[in-house]
N, CA, C and O atoms as a printed pandas DataFrame, in Angstrom:
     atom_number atom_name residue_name chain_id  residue_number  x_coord  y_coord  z_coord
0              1         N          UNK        A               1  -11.034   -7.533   65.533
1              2        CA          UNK        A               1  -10.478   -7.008   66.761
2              3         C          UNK        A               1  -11.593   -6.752   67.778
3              4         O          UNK        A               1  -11.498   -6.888   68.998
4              5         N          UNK        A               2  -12.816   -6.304   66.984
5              6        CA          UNK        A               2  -13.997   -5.957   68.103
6              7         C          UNK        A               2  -14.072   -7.485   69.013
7              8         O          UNK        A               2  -13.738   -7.475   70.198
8              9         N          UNK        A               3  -14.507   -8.690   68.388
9             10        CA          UNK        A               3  -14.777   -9.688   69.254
10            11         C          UNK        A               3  -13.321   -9.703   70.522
11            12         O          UNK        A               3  -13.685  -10.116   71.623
12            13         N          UNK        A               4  -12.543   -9.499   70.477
13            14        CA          UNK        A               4  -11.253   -9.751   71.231
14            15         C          UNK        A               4  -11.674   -9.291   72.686
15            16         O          UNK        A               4  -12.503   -8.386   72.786
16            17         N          UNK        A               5  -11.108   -9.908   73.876
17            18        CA          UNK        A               5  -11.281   -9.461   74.815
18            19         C          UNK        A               5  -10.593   -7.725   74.902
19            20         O          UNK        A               5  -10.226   -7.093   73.911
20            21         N          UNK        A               6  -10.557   -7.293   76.128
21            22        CA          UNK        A               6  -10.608   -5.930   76.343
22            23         C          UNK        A               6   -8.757   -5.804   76.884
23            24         O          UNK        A               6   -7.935   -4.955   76.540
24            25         N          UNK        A               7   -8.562   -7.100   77.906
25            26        CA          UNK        A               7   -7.246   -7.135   77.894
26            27         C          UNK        A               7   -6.483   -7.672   76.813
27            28         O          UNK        A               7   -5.411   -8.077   77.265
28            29         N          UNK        A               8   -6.567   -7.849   75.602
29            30        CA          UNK        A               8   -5.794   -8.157   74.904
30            31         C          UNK        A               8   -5.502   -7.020   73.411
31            32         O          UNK        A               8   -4.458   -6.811   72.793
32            33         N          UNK        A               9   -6.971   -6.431   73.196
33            34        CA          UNK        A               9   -7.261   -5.272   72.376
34            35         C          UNK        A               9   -6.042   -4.141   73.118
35            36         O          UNK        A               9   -5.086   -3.736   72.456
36            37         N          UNK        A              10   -6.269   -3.737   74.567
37            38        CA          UNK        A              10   -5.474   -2.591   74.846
38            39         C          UNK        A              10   -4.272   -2.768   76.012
39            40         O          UNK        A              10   -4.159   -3.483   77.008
40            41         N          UNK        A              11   -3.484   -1.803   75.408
41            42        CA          UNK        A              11   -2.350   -1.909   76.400
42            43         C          UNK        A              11   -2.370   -1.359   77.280
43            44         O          UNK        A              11   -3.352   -0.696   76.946
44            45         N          UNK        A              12   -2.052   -0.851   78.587
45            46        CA          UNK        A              12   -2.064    0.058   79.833
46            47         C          UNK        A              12   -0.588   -0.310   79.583
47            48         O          UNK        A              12   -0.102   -1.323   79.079
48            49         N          UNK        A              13    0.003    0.837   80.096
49            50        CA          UNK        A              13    1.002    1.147   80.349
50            51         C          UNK        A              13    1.120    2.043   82.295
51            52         O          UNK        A              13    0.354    2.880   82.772
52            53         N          UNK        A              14    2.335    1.414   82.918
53            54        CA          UNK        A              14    2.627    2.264   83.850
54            55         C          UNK        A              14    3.283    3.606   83.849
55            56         O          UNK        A              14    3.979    3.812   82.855
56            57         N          UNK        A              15    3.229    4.460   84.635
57            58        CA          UNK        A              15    4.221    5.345   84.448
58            59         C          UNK        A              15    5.607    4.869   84.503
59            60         O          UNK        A              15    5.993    3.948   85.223
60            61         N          UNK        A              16    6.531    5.741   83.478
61            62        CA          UNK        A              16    7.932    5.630   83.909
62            63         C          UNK        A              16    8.297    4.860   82.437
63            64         O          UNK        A              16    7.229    4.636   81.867
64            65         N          UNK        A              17    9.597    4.321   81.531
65            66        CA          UNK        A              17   10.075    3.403   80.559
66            67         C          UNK        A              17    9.264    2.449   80.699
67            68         O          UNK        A              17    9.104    1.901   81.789
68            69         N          UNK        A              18    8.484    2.023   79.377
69            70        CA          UNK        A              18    8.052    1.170   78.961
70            71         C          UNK        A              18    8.548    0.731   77.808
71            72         O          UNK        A              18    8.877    1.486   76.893
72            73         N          UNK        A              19    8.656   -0.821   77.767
73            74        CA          UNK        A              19    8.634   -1.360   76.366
74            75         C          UNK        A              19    7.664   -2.239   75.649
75            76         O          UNK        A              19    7.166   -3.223   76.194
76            77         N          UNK        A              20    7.371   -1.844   74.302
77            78        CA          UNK        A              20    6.348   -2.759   73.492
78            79         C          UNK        A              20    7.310   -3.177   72.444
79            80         O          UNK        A              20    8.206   -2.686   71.756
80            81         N          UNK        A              21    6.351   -4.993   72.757
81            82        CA          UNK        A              21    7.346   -5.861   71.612
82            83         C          UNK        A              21    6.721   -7.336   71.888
83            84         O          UNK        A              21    6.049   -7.556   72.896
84            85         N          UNK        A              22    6.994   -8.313   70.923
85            86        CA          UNK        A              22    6.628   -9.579   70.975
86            87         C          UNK        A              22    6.777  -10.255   72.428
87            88         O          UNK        A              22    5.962  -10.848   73.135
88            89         N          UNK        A              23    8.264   -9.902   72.612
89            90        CA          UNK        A              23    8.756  -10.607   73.767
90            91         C          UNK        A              23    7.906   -9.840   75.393
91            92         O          UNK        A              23    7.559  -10.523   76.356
92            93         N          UNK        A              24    7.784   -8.659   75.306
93            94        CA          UNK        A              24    6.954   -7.688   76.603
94            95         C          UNK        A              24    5.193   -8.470   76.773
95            96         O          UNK        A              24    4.597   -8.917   77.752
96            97         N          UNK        A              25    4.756   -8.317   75.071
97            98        CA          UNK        A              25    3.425   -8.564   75.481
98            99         C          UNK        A              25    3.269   -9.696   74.847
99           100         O          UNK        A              25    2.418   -9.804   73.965
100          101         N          UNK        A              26    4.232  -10.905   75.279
101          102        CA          UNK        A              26    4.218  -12.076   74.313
102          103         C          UNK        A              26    1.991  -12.569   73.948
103          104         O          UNK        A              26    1.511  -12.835   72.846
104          105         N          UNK        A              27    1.238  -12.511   75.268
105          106        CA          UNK        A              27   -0.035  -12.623   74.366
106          107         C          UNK        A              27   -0.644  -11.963   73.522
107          108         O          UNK        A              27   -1.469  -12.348   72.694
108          109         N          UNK        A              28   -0.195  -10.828   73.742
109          110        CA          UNK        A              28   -1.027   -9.978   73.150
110          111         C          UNK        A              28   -0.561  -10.044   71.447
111          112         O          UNK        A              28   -1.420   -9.947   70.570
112          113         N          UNK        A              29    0.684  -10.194   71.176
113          114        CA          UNK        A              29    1.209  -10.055   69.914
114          115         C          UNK        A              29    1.141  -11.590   69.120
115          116         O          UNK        A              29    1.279  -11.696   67.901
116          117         N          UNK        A              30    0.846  -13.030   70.265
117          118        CA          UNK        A              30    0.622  -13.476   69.229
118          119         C          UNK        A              30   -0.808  -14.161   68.938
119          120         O          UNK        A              30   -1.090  -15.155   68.270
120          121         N          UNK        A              31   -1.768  -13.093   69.828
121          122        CA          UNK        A              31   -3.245  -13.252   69.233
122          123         C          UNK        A              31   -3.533  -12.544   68.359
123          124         O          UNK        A              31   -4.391  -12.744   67.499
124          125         N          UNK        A              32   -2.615  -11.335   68.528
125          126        CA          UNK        A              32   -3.082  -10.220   67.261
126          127         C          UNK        A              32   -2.287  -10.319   65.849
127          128         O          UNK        A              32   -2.667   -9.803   64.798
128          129         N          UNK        A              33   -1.248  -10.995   66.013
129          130        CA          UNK        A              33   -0.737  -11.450   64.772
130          131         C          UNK        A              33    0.123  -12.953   64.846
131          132         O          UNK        A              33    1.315  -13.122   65.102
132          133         N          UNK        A              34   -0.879  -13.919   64.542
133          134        CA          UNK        A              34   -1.213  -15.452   64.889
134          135         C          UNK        A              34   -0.172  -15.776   63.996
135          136         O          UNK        A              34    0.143  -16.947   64.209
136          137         N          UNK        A              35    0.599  -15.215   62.975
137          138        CA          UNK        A              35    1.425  -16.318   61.841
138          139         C          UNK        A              35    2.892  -16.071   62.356
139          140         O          UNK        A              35    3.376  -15.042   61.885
140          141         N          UNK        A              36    3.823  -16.858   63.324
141          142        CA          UNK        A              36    5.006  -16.670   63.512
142          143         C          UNK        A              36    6.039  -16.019   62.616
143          144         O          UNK        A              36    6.939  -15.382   63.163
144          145         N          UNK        A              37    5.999  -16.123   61.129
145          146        CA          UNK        A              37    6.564  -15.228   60.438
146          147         C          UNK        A              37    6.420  -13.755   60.790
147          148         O          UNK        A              37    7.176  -12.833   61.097
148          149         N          UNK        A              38    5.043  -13.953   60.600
149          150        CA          UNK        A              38    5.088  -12.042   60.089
150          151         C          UNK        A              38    5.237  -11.252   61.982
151          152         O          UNK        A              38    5.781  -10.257   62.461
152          153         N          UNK        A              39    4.621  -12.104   62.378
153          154        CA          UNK        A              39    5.104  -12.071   64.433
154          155         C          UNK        A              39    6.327  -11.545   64.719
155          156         O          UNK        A              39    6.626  -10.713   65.576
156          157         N          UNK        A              40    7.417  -12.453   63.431
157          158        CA          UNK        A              40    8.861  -12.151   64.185
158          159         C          UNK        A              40    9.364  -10.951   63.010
159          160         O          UNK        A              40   10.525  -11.017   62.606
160          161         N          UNK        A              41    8.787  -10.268   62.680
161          162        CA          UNK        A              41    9.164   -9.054   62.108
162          163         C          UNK        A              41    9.118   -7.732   63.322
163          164         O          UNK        A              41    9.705   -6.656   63.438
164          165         N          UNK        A              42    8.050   -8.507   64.146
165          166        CA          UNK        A              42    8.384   -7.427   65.235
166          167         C          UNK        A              42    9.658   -7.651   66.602
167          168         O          UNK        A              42    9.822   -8.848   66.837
168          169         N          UNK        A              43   10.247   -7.020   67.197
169          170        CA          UNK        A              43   11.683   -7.719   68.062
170          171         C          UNK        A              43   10.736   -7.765   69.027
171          172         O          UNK        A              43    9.562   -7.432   69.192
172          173         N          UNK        A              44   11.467   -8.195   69.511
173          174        CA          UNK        A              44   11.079   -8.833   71.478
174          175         C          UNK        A              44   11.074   -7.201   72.027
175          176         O          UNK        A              44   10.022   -7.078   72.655
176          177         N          UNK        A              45   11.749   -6.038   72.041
177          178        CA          UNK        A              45   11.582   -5.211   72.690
178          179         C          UNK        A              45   11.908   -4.350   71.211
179          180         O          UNK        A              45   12.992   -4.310   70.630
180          181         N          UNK        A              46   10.921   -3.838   70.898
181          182        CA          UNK        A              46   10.668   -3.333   69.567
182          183         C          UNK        A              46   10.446   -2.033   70.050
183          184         O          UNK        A              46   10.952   -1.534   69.045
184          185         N          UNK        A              47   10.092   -0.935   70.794
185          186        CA          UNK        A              47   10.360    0.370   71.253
186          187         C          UNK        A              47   10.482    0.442   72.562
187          188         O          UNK        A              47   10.636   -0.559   73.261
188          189         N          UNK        A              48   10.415    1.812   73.081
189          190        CA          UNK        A              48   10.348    2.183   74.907
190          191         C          UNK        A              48    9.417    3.250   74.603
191          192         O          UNK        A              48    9.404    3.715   73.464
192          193         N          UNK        A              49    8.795    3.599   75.315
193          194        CA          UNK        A              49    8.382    4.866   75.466
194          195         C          UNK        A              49    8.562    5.238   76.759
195          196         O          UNK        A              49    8.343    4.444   77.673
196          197         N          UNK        A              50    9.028    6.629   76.994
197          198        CA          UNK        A              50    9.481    7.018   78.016
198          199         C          UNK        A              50    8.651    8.580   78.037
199          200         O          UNK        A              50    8.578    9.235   76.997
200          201         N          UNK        A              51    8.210    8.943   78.983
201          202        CA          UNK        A              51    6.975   10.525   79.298
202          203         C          UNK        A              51    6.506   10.231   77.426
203          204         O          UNK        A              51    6.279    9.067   77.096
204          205         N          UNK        A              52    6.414   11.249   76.455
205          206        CA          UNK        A              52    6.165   11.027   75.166
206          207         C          UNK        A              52    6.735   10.659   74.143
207          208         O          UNK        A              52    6.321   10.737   72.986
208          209         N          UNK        A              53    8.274   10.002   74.749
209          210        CA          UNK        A              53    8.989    9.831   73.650
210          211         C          UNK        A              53    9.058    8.542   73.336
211          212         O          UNK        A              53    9.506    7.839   74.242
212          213         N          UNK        A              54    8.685    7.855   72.091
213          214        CA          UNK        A              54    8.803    6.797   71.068
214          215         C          UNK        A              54   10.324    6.411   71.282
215          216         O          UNK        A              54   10.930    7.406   71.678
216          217         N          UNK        A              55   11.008    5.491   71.177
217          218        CA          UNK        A              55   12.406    5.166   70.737
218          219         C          UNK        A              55   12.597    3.926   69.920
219          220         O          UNK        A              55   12.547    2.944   70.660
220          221         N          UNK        A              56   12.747    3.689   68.985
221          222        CA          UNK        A              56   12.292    2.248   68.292
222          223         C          UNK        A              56   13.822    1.598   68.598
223          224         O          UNK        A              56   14.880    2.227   68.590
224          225         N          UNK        A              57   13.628    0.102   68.879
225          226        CA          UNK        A              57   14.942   -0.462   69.517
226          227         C          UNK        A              57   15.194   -1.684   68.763
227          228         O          UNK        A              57   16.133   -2.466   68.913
228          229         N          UNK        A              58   14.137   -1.747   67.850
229          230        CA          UNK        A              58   14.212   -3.361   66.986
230          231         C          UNK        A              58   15.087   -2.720   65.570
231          232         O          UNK        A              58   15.714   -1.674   65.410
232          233         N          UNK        A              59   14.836   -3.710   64.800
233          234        CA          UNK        A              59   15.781   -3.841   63.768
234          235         C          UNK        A              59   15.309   -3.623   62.841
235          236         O          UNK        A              59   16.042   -3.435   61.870
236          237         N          UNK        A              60   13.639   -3.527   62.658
237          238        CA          UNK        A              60   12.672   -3.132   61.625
238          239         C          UNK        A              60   11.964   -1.350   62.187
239          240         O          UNK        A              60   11.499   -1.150   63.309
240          241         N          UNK        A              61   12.055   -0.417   61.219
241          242        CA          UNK        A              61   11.590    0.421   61.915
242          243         C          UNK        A              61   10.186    0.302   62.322
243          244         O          UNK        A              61    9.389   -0.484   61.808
244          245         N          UNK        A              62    9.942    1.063   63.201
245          246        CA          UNK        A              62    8.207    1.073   64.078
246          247         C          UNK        A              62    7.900    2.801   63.176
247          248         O          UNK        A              62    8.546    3.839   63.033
248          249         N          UNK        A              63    6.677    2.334   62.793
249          250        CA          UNK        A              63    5.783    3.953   62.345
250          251         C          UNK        A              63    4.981    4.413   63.040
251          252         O          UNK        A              63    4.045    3.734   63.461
252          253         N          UNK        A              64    5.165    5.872   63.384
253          254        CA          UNK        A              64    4.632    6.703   64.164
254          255         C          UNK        A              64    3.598    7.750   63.106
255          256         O          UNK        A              64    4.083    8.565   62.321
256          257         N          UNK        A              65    2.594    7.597   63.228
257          258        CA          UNK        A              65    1.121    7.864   62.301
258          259         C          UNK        A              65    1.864    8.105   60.994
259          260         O          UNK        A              65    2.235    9.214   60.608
260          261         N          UNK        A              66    2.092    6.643   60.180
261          262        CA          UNK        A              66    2.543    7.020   58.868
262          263         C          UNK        A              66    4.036    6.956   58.907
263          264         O          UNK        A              66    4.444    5.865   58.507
264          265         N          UNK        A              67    4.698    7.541   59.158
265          266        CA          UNK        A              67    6.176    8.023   59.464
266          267         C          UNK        A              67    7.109    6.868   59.900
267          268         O          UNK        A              67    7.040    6.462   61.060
268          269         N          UNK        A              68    8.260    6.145   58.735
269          270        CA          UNK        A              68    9.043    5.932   60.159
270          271         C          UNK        A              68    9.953    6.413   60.984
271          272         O          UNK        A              68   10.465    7.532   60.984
272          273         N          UNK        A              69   10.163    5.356   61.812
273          274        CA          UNK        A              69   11.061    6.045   63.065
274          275         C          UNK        A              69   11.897    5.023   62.711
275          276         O          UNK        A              69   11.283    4.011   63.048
276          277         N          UNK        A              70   13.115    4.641   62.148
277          278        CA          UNK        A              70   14.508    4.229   62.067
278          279         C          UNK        A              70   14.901    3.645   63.189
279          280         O          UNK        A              70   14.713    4.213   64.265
280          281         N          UNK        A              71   15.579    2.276   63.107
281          282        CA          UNK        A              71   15.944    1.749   64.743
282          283         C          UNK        A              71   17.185    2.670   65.239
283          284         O          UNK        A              71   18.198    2.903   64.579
284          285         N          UNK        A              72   16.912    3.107   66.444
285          286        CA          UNK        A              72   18.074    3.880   67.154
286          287         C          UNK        A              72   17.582    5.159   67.139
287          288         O          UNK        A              72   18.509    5.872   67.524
288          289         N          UNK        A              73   16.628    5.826   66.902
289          290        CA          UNK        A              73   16.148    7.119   66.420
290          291         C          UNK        A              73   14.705    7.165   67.249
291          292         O          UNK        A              73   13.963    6.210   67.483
292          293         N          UNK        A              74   14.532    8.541   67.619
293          294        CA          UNK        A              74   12.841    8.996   68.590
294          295         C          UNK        A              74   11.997    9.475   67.590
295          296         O          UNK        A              74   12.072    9.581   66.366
296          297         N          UNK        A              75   11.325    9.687   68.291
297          298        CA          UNK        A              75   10.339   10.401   67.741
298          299         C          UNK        A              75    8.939   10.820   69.088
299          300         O          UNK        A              75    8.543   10.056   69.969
300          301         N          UNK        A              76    8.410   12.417   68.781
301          302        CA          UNK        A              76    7.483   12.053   70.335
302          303         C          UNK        A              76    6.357   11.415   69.738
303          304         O          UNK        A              76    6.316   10.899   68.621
304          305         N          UNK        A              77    5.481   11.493   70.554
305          306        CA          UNK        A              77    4.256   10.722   70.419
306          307         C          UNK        A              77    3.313   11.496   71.044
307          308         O          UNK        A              77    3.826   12.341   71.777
308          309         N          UNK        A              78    1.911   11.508   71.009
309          310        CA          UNK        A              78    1.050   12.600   71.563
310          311         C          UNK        A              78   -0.119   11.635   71.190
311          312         O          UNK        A              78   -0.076   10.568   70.578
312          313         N          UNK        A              79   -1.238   12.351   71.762
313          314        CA          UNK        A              79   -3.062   11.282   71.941
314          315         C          UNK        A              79   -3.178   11.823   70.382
315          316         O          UNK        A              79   -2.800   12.894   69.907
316          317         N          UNK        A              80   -4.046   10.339   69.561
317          318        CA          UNK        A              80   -4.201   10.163   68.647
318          319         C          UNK        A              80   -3.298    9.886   67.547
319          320         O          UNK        A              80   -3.616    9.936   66.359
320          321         N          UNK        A              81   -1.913    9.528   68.103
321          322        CA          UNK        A              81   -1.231    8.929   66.947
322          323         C          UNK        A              81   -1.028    7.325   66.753
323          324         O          UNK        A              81   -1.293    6.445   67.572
324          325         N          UNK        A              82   -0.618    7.220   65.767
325          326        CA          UNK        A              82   -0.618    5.410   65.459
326          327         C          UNK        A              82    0.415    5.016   65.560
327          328         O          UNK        A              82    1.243    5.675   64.931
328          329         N          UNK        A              83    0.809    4.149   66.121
329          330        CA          UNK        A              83    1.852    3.599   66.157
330          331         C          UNK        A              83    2.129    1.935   65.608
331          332         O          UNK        A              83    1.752    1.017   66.337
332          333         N          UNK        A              84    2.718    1.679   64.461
333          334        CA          UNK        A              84    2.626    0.929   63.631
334          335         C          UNK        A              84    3.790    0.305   63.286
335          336         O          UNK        A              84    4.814    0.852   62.879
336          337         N          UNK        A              85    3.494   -1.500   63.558
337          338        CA          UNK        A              85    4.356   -2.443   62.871
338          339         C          UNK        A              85    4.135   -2.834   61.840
339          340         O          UNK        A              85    2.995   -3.014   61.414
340          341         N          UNK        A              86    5.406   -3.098   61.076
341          342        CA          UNK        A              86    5.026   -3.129   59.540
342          343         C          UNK        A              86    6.110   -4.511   59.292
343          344         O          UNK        A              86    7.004   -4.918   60.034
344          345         N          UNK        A              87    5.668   -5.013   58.014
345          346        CA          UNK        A              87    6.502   -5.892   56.906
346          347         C          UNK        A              87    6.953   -5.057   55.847
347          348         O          UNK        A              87    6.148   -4.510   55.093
348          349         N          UNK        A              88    8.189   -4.919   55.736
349          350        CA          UNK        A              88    8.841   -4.052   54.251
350          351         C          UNK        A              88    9.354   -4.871   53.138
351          352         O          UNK        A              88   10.429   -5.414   52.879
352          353         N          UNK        A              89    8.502   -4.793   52.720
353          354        CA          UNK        A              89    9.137   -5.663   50.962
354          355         C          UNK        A              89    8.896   -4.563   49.936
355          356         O          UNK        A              89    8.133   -3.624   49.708
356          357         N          UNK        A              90    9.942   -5.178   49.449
357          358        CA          UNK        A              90   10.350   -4.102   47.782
358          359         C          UNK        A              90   10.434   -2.344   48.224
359          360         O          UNK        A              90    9.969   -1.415   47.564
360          361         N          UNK        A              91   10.986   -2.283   49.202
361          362        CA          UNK        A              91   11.133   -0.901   49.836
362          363         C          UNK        A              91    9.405   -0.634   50.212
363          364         O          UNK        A              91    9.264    0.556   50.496
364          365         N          UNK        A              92    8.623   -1.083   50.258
365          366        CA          UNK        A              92    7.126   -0.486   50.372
366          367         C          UNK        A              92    6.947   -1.392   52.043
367          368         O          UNK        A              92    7.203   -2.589   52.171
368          369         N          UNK        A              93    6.401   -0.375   53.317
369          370        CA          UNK        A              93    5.964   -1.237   54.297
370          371         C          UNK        A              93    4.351   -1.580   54.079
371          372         O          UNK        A              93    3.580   -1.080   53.260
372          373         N          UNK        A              94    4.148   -2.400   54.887
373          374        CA          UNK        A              94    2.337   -3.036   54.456
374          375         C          UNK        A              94    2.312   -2.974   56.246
375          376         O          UNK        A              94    3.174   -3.608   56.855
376          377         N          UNK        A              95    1.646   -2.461   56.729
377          378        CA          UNK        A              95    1.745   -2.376   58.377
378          379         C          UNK        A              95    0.938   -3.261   58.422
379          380         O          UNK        A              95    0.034   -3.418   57.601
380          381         N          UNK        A              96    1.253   -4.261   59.809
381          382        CA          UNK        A              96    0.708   -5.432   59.829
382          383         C          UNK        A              96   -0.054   -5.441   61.321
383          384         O          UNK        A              96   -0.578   -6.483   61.715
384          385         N          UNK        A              97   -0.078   -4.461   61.967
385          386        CA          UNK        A              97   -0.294   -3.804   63.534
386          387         C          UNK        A              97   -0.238   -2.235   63.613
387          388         O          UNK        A              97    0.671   -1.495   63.236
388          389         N          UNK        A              98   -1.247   -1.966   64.104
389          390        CA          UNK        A              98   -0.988   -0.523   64.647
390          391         C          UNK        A              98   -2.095   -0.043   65.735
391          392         O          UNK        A              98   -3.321   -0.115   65.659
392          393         N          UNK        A              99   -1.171    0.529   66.894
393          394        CA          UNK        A              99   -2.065    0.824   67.971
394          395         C          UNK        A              99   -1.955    2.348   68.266
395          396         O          UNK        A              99   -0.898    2.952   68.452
396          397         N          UNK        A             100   -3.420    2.965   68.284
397          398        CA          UNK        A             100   -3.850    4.058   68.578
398          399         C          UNK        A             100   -3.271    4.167   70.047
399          400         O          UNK        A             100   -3.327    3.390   71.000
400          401         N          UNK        A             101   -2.485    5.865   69.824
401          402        CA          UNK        A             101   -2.739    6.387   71.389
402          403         C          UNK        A             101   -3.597    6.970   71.756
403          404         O          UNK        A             101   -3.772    8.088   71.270
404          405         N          UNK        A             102   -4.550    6.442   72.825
405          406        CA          UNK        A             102   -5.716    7.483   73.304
406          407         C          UNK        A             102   -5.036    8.304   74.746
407          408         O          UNK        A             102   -5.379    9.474   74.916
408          409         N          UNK        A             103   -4.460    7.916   75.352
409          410        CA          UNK        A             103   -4.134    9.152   76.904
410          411         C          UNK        A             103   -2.868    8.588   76.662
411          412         O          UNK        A             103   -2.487    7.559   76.105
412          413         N          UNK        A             104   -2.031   10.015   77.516
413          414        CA          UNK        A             104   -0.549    9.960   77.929
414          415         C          UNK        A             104   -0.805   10.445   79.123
415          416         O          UNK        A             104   -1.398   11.524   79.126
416          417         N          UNK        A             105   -0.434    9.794   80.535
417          418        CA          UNK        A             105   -0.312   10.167   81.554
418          419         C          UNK        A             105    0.502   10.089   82.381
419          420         O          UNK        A             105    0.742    8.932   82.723
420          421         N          UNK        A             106    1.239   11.111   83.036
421          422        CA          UNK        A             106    2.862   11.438   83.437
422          423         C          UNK        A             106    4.083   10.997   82.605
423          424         O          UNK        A             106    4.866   11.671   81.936
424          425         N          UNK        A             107    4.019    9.610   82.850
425          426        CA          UNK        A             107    5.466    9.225   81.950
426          427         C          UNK        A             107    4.728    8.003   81.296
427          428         O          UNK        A             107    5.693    7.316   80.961
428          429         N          UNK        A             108    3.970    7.536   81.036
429          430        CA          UNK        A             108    2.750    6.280   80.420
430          431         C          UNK        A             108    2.591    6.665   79.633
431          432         O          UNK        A             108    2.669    7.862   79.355
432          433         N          UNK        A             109    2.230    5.564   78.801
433          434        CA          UNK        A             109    0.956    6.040   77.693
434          435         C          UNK        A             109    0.498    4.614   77.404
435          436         O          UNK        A             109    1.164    3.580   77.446
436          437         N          UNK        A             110   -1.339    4.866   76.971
437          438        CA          UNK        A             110   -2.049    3.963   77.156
438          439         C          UNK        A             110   -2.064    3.727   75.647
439          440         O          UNK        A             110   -2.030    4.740   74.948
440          441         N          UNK        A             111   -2.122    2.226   74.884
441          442        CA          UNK        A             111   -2.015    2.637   73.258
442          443         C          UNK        A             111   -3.326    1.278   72.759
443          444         O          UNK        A             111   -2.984    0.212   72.249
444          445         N          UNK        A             112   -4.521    1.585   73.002
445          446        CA          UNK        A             112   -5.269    0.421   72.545
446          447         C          UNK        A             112   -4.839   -0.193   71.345
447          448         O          UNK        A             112   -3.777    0.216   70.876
448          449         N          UNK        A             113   -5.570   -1.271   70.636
449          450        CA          UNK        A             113   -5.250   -1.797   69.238
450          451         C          UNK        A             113   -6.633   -1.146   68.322
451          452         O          UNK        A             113   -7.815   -1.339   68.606
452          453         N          UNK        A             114   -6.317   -0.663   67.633
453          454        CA          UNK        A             114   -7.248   -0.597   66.681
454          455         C          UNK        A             114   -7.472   -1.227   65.080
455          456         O          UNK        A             114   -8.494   -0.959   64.449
């Protein structure tokens, strides 16, 4: 991830509903996870975040540091949590993505890749 450019490592977000997902940051998701399989485990609009709140909107849940968040279900979010796509086999997820939040600002939040 270190060699990666700087726009593709982190996300900026504007203020106001945002969504992260294959289909939002179609480059970013498929430099950071290059094998179309495990790619389409994440949805095209796979959460929102709205001021601090998480909302997962895909069909696989999204993990919030560890935790999941169930599609249709929140969760908040605050600086320093992970936010993580996963593959679930045999009931066990293997997270296959997860991006650190470093700032939340007004209704944004900025979530690099780590």
């Amino acid at each position: 991830v270190k060699a990666l450019p700087e726009e593709i490592k982190t996300l900026r977000f504007p203020d106001g509903q945002v969504y992260l997902g294959r289909g939002e940051q179609i480059k970013a998701f498929e430099v950071l996870i290059p094998d179309p399989t495990m790619r389409s485990t994440v949805s095209r609009k796979h959460i929102s975040i709205n001021n601090n709140l998480l909302t997962c909107l895909g069909t696989n849940p999204v993990y919030l540091s560890g935790r999941p968040v169930p599609p249709q279900q929140s969760a908040t979010i605050s600086v320093g949590a992970e936010i993580g796509f996963a593959i679930v086999e045999n009931n066990t997820a293997n997270i296959i993505l997860a991006f650190r939040v470093t700032q939340i600002q007004g209704a944004g939040a900025g979530a690099p890749a780590g």
